[in-house]
N, C-alpha and C positions, 0 to 999 in steps of 0.2 A: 292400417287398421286390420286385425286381427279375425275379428270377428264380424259375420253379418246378421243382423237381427231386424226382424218385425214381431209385432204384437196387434192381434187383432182385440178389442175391444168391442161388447156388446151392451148396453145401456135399456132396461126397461124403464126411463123415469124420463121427466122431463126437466129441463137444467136453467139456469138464468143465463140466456147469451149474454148479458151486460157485466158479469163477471168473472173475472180474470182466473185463470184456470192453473190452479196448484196441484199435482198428483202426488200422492208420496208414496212409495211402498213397504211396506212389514215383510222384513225375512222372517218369517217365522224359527228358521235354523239357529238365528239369534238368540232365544229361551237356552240354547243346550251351550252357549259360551261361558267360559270362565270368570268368576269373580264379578268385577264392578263392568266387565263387556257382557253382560246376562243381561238381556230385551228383552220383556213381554207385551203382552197388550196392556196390562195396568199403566205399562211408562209414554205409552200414546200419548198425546195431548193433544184429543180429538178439535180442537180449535185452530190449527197452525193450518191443517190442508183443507182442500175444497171437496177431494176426492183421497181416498185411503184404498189402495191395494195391499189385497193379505196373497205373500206367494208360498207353496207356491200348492197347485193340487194335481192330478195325475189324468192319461189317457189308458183306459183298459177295454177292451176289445171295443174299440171306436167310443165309448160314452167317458163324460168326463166323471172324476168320482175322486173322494179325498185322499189325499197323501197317505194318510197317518190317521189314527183315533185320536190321538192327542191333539191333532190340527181340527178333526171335528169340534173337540171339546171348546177350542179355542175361538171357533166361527161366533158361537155367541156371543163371548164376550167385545169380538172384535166390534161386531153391528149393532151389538150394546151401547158403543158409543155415540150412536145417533140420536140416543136419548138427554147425552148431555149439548151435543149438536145438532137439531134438527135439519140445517142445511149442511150438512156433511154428506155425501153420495159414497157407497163402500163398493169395491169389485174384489174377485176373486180371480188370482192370475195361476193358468197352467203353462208349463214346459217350464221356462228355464235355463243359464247358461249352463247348467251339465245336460241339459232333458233329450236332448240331442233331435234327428228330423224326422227318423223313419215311424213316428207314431202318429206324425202332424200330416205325413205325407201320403198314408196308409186312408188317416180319416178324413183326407180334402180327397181322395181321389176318385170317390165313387159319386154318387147323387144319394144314394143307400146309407154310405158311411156316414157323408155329412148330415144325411136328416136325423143319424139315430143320434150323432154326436149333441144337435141343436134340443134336440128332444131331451136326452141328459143334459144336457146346462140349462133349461127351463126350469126341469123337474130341481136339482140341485140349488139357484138360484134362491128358487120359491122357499125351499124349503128352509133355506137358514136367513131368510131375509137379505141376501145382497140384491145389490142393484144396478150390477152387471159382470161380464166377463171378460178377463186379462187375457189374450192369447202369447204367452212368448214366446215365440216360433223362431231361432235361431239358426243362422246354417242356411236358409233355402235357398237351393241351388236352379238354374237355369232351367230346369224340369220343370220345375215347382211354379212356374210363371203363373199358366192358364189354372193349375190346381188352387190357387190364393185368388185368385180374380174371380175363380167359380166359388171359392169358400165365402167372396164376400156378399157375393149373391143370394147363397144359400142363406146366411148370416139377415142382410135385410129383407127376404122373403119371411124367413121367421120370427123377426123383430114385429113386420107387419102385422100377422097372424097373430102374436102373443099381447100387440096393442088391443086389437077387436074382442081380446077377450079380457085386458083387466086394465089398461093404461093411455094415457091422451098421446104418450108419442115413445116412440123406441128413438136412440142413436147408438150410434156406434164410433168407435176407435183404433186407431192403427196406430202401433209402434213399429217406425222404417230403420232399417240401417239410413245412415249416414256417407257411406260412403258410395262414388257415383258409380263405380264398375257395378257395385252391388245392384242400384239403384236401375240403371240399364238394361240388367240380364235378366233381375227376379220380377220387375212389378210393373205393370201397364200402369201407369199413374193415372191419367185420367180415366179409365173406366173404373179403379178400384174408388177414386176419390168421388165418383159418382153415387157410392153408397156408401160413405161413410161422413162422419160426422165431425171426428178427429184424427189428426195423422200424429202421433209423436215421434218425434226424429231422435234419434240417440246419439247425442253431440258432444260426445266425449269417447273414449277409448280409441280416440285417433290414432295412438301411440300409447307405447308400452314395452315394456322386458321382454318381449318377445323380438323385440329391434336391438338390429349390436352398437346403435349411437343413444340418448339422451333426448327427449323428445317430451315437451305437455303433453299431455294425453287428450286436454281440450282446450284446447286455442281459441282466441276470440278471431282472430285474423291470419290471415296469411305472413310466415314468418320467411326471416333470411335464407333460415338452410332447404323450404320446401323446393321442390326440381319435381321435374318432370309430371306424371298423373295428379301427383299428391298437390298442385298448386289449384286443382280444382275444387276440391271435396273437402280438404285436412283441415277444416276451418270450422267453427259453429255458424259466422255467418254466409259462408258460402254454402256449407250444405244445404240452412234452410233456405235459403235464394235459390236451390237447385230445382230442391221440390216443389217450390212455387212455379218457377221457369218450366217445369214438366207438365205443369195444369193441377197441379193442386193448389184450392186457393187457401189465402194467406191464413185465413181465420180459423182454420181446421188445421195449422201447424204448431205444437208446442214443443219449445226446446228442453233438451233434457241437460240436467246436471249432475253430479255424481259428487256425493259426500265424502270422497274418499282421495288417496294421493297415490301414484305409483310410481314405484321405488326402483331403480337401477342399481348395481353392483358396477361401479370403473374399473376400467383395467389400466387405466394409464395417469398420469398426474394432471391430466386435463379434467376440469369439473365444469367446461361450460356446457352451453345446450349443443348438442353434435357430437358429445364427447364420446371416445370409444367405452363400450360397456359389456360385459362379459353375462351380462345375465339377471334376473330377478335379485331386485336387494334383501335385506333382509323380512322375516315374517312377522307379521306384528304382531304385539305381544298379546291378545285377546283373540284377534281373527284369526291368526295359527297360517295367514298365506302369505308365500311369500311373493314380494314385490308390489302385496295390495295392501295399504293403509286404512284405519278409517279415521275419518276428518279428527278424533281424540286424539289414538297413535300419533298419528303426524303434528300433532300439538305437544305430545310428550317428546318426538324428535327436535322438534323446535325450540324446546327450552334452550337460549344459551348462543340460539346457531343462528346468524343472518342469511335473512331471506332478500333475494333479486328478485326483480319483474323483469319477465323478457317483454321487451319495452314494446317491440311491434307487434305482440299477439295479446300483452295487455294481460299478462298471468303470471304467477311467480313461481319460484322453485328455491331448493335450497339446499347446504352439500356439505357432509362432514365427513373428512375419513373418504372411506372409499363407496359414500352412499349419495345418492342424488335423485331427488323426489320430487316430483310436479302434480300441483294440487293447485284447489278452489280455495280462497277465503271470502270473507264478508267485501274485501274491496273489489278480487274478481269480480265476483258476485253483482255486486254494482253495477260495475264496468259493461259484465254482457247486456246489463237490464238500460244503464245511463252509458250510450255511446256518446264520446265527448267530439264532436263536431263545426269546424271553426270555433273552439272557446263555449259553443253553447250547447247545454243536456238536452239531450234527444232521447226520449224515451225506445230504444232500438224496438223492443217488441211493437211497442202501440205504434211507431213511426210507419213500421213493415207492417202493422195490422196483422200479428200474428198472435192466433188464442190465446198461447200460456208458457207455462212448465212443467215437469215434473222431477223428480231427483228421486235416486237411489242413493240410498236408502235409510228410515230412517233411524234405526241401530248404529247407523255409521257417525253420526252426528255425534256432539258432548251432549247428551241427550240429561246426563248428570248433574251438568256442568262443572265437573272436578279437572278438567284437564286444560281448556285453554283459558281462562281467567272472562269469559264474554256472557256470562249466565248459560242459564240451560239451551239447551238447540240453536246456537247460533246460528249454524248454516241452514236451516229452515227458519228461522226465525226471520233470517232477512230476506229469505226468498219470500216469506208472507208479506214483513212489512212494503213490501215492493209490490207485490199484485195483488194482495188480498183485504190490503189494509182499510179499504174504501166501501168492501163490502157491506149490504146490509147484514146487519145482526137480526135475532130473538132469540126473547127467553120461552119461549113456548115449548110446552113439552110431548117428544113425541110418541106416538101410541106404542105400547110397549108389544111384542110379538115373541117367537120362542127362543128365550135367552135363558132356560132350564136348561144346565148341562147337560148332555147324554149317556147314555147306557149303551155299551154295543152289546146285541146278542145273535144270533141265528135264531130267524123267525122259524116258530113249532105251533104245533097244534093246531088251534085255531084259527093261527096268523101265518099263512101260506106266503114266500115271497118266490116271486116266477119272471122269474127276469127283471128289468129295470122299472119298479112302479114305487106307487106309492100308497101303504096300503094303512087302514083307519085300523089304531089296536080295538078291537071288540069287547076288550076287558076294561078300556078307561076311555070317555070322552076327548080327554086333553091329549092324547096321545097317538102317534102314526109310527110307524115304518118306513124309512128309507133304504128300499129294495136295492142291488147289485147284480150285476149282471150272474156273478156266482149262487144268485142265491141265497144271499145272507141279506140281514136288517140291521138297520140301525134302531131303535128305540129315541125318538123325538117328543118332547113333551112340552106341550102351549105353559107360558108361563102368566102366574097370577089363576085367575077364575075364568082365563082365554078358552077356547075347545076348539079341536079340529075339524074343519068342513070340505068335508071331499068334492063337494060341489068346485070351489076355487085352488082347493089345495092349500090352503091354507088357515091359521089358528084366527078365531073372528071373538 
């Protein structure tokens, strides 16, 4: 595995433990893709998840604050959807696999930095209606231990404090690497698991184009060619067996899935799993990266070409030419959710008493369904029918809050902005300021005949 990654999560609401926990994320980078790979928020279909992350937003001198104007614009619409689902819960995710560590490690490292940080994701939070925060904290190295153990302190110290003032309970979440070296070096498990609520494991990118053989990327089991470390960790179910065996308990672990295939380039006339490979296959034809699929692409490769299951990890792959790509489908899919045990379905999550899921992401899906012949979002579709399907429903609808697009401007005259606040415009009831650390405003406006109350910070 390539890469190491956590995600802290912070939660101001309270959730139904008795339902199975679906996360899905919004690249928002998806909107600027070509043709019929163009994702917005309209193509959501706020009923398939439990919980919706929009990624991704930014760190600037320690406070959290938006990517982009156009991401602002977009936050509405996003927690718009809680209107056509009221049990829907939205987070807002910062960092990132390009966001790199030194901004995460800057602002866990002080007591100063993390309070101004918490302070900004409050203020931030309130102001566009989400109902919690995504940390994706990639990379953290050995150093970084004690600084993530203090972050998650700082984290539920101020969950606590932000309950007494407007909510009956905070939680919180973690996204861990999956791999055990990672697991070892970067994270005290039992004291972080002490404050938190959820841990998501990231149980995929085991493998990848980054290795000179041929490899799933996310195996359900331990396979033929694993040797040496890799027989530990290289597995979805042994990693999350790992974290549990570390003291995190079971029901604050959700597995991760990933809507997408990753592609090898062969260099030799071998195409099975092991095979020698020279490098990332080719790029797909929407997403523009090479050696990364998304679950459509890899449906467009598939026209024509047979697909193998590697029999003891219980995942397939498949190989034309000099290309060879391991991917999730609807029957993976299954497979991780129904482990087949002496002849009989074992539900693996609810067997291990473990939370949930999540997948990335969901642009990657046939969100169209033009490309693999199974209707619209297959590959979320069957991760709902699998945990989510039992849920209770309503049609009740929810109180509408500021889902009026915005205005950016530099606050003048009257409207002074002085660092990170939040300031009431004086010229309109319905309207506030969302201050920066530079200086500048956003222009936020209550929607309908809402008005803004400074008292909560928020449109009443």
């Amino acid at each position: 595995m390539s890469e190491s990654l956590f995600v802290l999560v912070v939660f101001f609401i309270l959730l139904n433990s008795s339902t199975s926990r679906l996360m899905c994320y919004y690249n928002s980078k998806a909107a600027d893709r070509p043709a019929v790979g163009k994702f917005r928020v309209s193509d959501i279909d706020p009923d398939k998840c439990t919980h919706l992350i929009f990624g991704f937003s930014d760190i600037i001198e320690n406070e959290l604050v938006p990517t982009t104007v156009n991401d602002v614009q977009q936050y509405f619409g996003f927690n718009a959807l809680k209107q056509r689902n009221p049990l829907l819960k939205t987070l807002l995710a910062v960092g990132g696999e390009k966001f790199g560590t030194e901004k995460f490690r800057t602002m866990a490292g002080s007591q100063k930095n993390r309070e101004v940080f918490i302070q900004s994701v409050i203020r931030l939070l309130r102001a566009f209606n989400f109902d919690g925060l995504d940390v994706d904290w990639r990379y953290p190295a050995e150093e970084d231990k004690q600084r993530f153990t203090e972050l998650c302190k700082t984290e539920n110290h101020a969950s606590v404090l932000y309950r007494s003032w407007k909510q009956p309970l905070s939680m919180k979440e973690l996204r861990l690497s999956a791999e055990r070296s990672t697991i070892d070096a970067s994270y005290e498990v039992e004291e972080i698991a002490m404050h938190l609520d959820f841990i998501n494991v990231l149980t995929f990118d085991f493998h990848g184009p980054w290795e000179s053989v041929t490899a799933h990327h996310s195996p359900l089991f331990q396979g033929s060619q694993d040797t040496g470390d890799a027989i530990y960790s290289n597995t979805v179910s042994l990693a999350l067996e790992y974290w549990r065996d570390q003291g995190a308990p079971e029901e604050k672990l959700n597995m991760g899935l990933g809507a997408f295939g990753r592609a090898f380039s062969l260099s030799s006339n071998s195409s099975a799993v092991g095979a020698p490979a020279s490098g990332p296959g080719e790029e797909g034809c929407y997403t523009g990266e090479e050696g990364f699929w998304a679950s459509y692409e890899t449906c467009l490769y598939l026209d024509g070409v047979q697909t193998h299951l590697i029999s003891d990890q219980k995942v397939p792959y498949a190989t034309t030419e000099n290309q060879w790509v391991g991917f999730d489908d609807t029957t993976s899919i299954s497979t991780k959710w129904l482990q087949m045990t002496d002849f009989t379905d074992i539900n693996y999550l609810k067997a291990n008493e473990f939370g949930g899921a999540f997948v990335w992401s969901l642009d990657l899906d046939d969100f169209r369904g033009e490309f693999c012949n199974r209707g619209k979002c297959p590959f979320v579709s069957q991760l709902h029918n699998l945990l989510v399907s039992a849920a209770p429903t309503t049609t009740t609808t929810a109180p509408t809050t500021t889902t009026a697009a915005p205005t950016t401007t530099t606050a003048s005259g009257s409207v002074v902005c002085s660092g990170p606040i939040i300031v009431p415009d004086p010229n309109d009831p319905q309207c506030f300021f969302l201050c920066d650390s530079f200086d500048n405003g956003i222009q936020i406006c209550c929607s309908g005949t809402s008005v803004y109350k400074d008292s909560c910070e928020c449109c009443v």
